[in-house]
C-alpha positions as CSV (number, residue, x, y, z in Angstrom):
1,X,0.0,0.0,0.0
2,X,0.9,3.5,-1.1
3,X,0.3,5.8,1.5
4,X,2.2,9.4,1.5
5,X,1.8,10.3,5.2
6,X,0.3,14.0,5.9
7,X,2.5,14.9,9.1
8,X,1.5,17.6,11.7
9,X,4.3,19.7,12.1
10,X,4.3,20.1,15.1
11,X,2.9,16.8,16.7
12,X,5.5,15.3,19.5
13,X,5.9,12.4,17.3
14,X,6.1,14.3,13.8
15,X,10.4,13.4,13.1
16,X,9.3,9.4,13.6
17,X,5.9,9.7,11.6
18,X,8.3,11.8,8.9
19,X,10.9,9.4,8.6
20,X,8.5,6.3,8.4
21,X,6.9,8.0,5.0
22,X,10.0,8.8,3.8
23,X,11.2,5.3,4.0
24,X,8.0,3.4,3.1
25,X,7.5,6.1,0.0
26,X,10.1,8.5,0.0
27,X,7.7,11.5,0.4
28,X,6.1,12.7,3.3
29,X,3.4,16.0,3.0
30,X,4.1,18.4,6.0
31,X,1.0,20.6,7.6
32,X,0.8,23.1,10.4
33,X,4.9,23.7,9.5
34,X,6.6,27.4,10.1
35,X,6.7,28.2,6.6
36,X,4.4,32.1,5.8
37,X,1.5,30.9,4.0
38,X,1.2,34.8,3.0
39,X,4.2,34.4,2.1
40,X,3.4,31.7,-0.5
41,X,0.6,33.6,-1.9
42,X,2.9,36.5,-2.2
43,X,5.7,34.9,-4.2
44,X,3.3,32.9,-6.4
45,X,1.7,36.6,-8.0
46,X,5.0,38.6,-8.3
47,X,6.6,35.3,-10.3
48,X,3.3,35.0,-12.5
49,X,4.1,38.9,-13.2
50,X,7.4,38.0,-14.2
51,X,6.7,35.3,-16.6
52,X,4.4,37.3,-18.1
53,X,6.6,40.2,-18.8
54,X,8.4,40.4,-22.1
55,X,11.4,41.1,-20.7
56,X,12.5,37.6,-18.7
57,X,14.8,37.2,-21.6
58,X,17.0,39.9,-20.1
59,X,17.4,37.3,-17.4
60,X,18.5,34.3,-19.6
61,X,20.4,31.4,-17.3
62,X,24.2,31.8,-16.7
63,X,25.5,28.7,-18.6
64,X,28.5,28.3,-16.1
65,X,26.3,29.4,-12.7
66,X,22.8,27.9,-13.6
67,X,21.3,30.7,-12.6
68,X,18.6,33.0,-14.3
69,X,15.5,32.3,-16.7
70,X,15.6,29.6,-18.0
71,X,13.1,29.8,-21.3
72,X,9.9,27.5,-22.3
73,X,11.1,23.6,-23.5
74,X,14.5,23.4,-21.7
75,X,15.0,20.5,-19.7
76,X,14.0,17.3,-20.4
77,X,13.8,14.3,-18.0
78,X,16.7,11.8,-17.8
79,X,16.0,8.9,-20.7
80,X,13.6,11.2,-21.9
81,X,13.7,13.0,-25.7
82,X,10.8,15.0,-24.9
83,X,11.2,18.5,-23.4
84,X,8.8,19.2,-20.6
85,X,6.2,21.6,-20.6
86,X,7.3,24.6,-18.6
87,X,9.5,27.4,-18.3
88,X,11.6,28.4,-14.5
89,X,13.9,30.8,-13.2
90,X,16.7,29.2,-10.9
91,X,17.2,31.4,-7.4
92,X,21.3,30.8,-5.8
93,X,21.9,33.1,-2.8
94,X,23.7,36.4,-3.5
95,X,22.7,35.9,-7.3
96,X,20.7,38.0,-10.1
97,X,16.7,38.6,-9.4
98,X,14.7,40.4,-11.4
99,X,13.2,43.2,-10.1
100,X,10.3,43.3,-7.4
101,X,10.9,39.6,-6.3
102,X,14.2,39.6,-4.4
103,X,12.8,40.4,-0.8
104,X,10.3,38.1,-0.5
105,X,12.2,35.4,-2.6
106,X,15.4,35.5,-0.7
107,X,13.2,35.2,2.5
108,X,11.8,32.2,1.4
109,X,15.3,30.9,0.4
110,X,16.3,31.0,3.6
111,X,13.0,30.1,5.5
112,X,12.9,27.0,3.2
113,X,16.5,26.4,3.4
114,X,16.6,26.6,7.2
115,X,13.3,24.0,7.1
116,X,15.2,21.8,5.4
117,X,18.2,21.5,7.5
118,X,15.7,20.4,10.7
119,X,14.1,18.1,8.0
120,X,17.5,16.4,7.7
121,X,18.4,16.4,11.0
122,X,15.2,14.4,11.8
123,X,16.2,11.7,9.0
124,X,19.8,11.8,10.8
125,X,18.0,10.8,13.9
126,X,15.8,8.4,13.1
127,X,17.3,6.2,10.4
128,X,18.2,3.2,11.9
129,X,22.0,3.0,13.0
130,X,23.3,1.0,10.8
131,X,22.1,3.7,8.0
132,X,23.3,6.1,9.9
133,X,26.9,4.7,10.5
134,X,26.9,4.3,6.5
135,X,26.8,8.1,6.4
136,X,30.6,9.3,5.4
137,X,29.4,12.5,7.8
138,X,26.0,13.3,9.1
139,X,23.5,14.8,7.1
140,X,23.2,18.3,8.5
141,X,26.9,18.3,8.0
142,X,26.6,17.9,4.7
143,X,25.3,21.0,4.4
144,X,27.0,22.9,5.9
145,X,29.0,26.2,4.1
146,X,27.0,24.6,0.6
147,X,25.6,27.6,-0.9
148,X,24.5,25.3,-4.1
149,X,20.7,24.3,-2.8
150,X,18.8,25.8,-5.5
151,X,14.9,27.6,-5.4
152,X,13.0,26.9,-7.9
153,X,10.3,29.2,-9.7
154,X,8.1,27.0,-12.3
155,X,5.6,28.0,-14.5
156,X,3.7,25.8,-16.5
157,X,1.5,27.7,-19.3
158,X,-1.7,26.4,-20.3
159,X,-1.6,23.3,-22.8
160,X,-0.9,24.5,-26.6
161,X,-1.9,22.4,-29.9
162,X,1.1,21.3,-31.9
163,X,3.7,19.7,-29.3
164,X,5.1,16.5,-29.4
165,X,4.0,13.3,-28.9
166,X,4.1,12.4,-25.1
167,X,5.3,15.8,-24.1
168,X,3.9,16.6,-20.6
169,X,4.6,19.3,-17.9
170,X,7.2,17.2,-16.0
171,X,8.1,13.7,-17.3
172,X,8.5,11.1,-14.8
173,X,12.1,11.6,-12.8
174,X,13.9,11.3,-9.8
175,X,15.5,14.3,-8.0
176,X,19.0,14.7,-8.2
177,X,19.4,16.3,-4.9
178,X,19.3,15.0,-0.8
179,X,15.6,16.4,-0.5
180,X,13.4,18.3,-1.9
181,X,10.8,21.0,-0.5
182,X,7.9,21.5,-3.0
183,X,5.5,24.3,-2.0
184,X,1.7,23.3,-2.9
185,X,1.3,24.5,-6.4
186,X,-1.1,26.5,-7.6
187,X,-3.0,23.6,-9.5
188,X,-3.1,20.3,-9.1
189,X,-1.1,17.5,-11.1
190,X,1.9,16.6,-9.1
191,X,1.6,12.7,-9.1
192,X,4.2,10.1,-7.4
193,X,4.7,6.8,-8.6
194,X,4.8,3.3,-6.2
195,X,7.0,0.4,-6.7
196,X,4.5,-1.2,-8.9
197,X,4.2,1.3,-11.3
198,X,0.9,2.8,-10.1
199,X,0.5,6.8,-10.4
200,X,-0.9,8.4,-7.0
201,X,-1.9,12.0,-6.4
202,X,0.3,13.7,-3.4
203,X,-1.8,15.4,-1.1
204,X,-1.8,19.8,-2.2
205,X,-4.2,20.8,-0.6
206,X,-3.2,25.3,0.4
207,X,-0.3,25.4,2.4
208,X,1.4,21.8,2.6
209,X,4.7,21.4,1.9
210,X,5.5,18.1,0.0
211,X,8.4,16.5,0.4
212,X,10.5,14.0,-1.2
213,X,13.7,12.6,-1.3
214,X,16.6,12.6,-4.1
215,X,19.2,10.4,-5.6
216,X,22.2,12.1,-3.6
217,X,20.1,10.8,-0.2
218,X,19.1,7.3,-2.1
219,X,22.7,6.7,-2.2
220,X,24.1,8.2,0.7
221,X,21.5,6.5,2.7
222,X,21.9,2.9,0.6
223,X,18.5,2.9,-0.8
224,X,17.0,3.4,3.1
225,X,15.1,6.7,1.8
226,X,14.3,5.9,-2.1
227,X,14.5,8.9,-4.8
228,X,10.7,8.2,-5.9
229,X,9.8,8.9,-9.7
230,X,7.1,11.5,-9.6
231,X,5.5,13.7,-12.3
232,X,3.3,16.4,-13.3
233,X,0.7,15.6,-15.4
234,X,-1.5,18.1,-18.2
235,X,-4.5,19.7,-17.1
236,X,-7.9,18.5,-18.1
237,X,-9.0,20.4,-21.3
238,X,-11.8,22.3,-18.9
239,X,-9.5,23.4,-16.8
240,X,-6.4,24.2,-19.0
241,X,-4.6,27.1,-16.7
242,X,-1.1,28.1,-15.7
243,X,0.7,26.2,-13.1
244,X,3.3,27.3,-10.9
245,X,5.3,25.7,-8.4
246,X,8.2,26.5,-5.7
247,X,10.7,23.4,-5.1
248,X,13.6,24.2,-3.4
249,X,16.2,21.1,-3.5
250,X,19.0,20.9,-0.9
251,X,22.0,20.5,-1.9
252,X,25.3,19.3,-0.3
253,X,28.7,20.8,-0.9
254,X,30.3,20.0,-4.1
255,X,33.0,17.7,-2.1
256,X,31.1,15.9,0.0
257,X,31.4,12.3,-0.1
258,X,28.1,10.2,-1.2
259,X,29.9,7.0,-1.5
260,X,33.5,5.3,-2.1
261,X,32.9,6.4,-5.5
262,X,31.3,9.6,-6.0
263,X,30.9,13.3,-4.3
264,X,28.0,15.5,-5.1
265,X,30.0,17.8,-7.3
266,X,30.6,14.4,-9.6
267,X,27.3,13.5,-9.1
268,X,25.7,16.9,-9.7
269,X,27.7,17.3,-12.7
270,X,26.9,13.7,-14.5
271,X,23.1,15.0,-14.0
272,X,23.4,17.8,-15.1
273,X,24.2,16.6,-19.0
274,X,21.6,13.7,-18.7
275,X,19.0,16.4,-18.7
276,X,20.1,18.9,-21.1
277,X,21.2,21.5,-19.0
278,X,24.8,21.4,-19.4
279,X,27.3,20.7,-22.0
């Protein structure tokens, strides 16, 4: 049985209940959690004014930072020749913004960032010991001094005529990262995918906070917390509106060790090409 586990914050047992989802699915949807709801609402109307505005293209993405606009049909999923559906803008600290977005989106940086870490720090705690002895140094550790965990802005445009065969919003993938913190989007159609190949909704309902774990964390943790394959599917045709999301992934320093063969920065790197967004 699938079964994504809605945690409460704030509830004495909410690291164990966490952990347990993360394990049995590798998501887990947080509620009642110190992230500004406002905040969310906030951030989700100045982007939307942004994508709009004919001159995003003044931001194009930094080919050697990653950071910037990065335009409609650019990424594809790994295995995948189709590009997805959607256009985003990456967000690294102390990098560009566009104008009358950078207070309240460097304040979620860090709120989300900060999250994160305690997020972490939970998993540390509650893996079971022999994970946790596997770990070449604990997982807040990790991130400390990394300043490569990357916010997300994601829009996703009403469905066209004309595109590809198969082409979708977000193909199925994993994450590339330790976890990831996905803000409820603004529509539905985020789906995850269980070991048998069925597709399950994840609970959005305003103000949750998904969360999911990534391929750096699958490894680090030897399998323990799986990088799940999730998606985002097209709207229905009566209800064919703009999407947007906010994920922000954590990321570990570039020479942090993930196993006896790779560090993030290797691993980060070899991703990187697989979905088109580096040469």
């Amino acid at each position: 049985m699938f079964n994504i586990a809605t945690v409460d914050f704030q509830a004495p047992d909410a690291a164990e209940q966490f952990v347990r989802s993360m394990h049995e699915t590798g998501f887990a949807v947080l509620r009642n959690h110190p992230i500004d709801t406002g905040l969310i609402a906030d951030l989700y109307k100045v982007w939307a004014d942004f994508f709009a505005w004919d001159g995003k293209h003044e931001y194009t993405f930094d080919p050697q930072f990653q950071d910037g606009y990065f335009p409609f049909k650019s990424e594809n999923a790994k295995d995948s020749a189709v590009k997805d559906l959607k256009e985003f803008y990456h967000v690294y600290p102390a990098r560009r913004l566009p104008p009358g977005v950078e207070d309240a989106t460097s304040r979620m940086y860090d709120d989300l960032r900060g999250l994160g870490d305690r997020l972490l720090g939970w998993i540390q705690d509650q893996v079971p010991a022999q994970v946790r002895d596997s770990f070449f140094e604990p997982l807040p550790g990790m991130m400390e001094g990394s300043d490569r965990s990357l916010f997300r802005i994601l829009h996703y445009p009403p469905i066209g005529k004309g595109y590809e065969p198969g082409a979708v919003r977000a193909a199925a993938h994993e994450d590339i990262n330790l976890i990831t913190l996905l803000v409820t989007g603004s529509e539905p159609g985020l789906q995850a995918q269980d070991t048998a190949g069925n597709w399950h909704d994840v609970p959005c309902d305003a103000g949750m906070i998904a969360v999911n774990g990534g391929d750096m964390l699958k490894l680090a943790s030897g399998n323990y917390i799986p990088a799940t394959p999730h998606r985002v599917v097209n709207p229905p045709p009566e209800h064919n509106v703009s999407r947007y999301s906010m994920p922000m992934f954590l990321h570990p320093r570039a020479d942090v060790r993930l196993s006896a063969e790779l560090t993030a920065g290797e691993f980060l790197d070899q991703r990187l090409r697989e979905i088109g967004l580096k040469k």
